[in-house]
C-alpha positions, -999 to 999 in steps of 0.1 A, spaced: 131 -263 -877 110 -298 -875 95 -292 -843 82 -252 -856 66 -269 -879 48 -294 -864 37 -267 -838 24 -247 -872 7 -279 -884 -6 -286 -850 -21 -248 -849 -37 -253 -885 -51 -286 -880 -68 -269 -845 -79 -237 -862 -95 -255 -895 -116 -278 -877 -129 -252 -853 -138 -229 -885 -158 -259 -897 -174 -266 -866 -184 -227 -862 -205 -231 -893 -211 -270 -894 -225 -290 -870 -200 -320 -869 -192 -326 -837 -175 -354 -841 -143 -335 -856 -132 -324 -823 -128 -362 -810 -112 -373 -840 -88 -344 -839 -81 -352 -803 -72 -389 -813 -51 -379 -840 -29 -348 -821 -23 -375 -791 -15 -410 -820 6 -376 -829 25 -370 -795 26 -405 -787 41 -417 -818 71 -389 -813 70 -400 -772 79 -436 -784 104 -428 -810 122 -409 -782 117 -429 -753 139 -453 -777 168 -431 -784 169 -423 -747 166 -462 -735 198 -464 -760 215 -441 -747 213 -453 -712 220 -488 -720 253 -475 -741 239 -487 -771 262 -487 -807 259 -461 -831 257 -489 -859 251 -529 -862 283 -529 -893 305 -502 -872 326 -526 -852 333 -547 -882 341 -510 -902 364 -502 -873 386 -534 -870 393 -536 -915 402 -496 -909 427 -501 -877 441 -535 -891 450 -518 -920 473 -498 -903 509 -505 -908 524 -517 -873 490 -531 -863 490 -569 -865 458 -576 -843 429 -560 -823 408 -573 -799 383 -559 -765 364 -536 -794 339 -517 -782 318 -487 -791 291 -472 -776 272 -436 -775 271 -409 -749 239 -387 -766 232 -400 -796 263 -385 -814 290 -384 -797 306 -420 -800 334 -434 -780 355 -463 -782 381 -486 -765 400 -509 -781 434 -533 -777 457 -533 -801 482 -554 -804 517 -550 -822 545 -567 -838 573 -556 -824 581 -530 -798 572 -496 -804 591 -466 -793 572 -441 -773 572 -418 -798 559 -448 -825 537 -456 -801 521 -420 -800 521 -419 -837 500 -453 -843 473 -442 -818 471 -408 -837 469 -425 -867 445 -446 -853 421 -423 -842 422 -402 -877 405 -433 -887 382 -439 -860 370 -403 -869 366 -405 -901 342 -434 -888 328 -407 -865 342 -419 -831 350 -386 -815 373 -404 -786 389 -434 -782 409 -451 -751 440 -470 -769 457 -500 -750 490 -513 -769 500 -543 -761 527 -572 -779 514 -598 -800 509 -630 -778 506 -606 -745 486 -619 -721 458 -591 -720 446 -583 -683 409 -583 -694 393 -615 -684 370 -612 -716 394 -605 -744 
């Protein structure tokens, strides 16, 4: 994979400059190949060190993805509102969600079952793997202070 072939790079890039220093005298190769093999790590050490600070923080998987998710789920018949949208990610690729959604009319508990499958088929064809649903009336006073 990527990181093989790095290590192979990283092994040619070591083993040409010492050929050239066995039969040149440049020693300032070895310096400069120093510098570059730690710009090198330390490039891939920050590049990281972001995915991992977003991680932590439960950053989004996407800037547009929120706005993606609520055309999707208000295009669902029975859906007349959402609100309390949020998405995060756990690794990197898994995403999760939680929304409110908010209905009509009253659902059965079997329609009420149905919509939130039909609801998460979309979410994952927008690659949220899991999703918390709360359904809740159309003027229902939501018990989120935020929403």
């Amino acid at each position: 994979s990527i990181h093989f072939l790095e290590d192979v790079l990283g092994w040619i890039a070591v083993l040409l400059v010492s050929i050239i220093l066995r039969f040149y005298d440049i020693p300032v190769l070895d310096p400069i190949l120093s510098l570059c093999i730690t710009l090198f790590i330390l490039f891939r050490l920050f590049g990281s060190l972001r995915q991992t600070f977003r991680i932590l923080l439960q950053g989004t998987p996407d800037a547009n993805q929120a706005g993606d998710i609520r055309k999707h789920i208000l295009n669902i018949p029975d859906v007349s509102d959402l609100h309390d949208l949020h998405v995060w990610t756990m690794d990197g690729s898994y995403h999760v969600a939680t929304i409110h959604i908010e209905v009509a009319n009253e659902l059965s508990l079997t329609d009420t079952e149905i919509l939130k499958e039909k609801v998460r088929d979309e979410l994952q064809k927008l690659g949220i793997e899991h999703a918390t649903l709360e359904i809740e009336l159309q003027g229902q006073n939501c018990v989120m202070h935020d929403c």
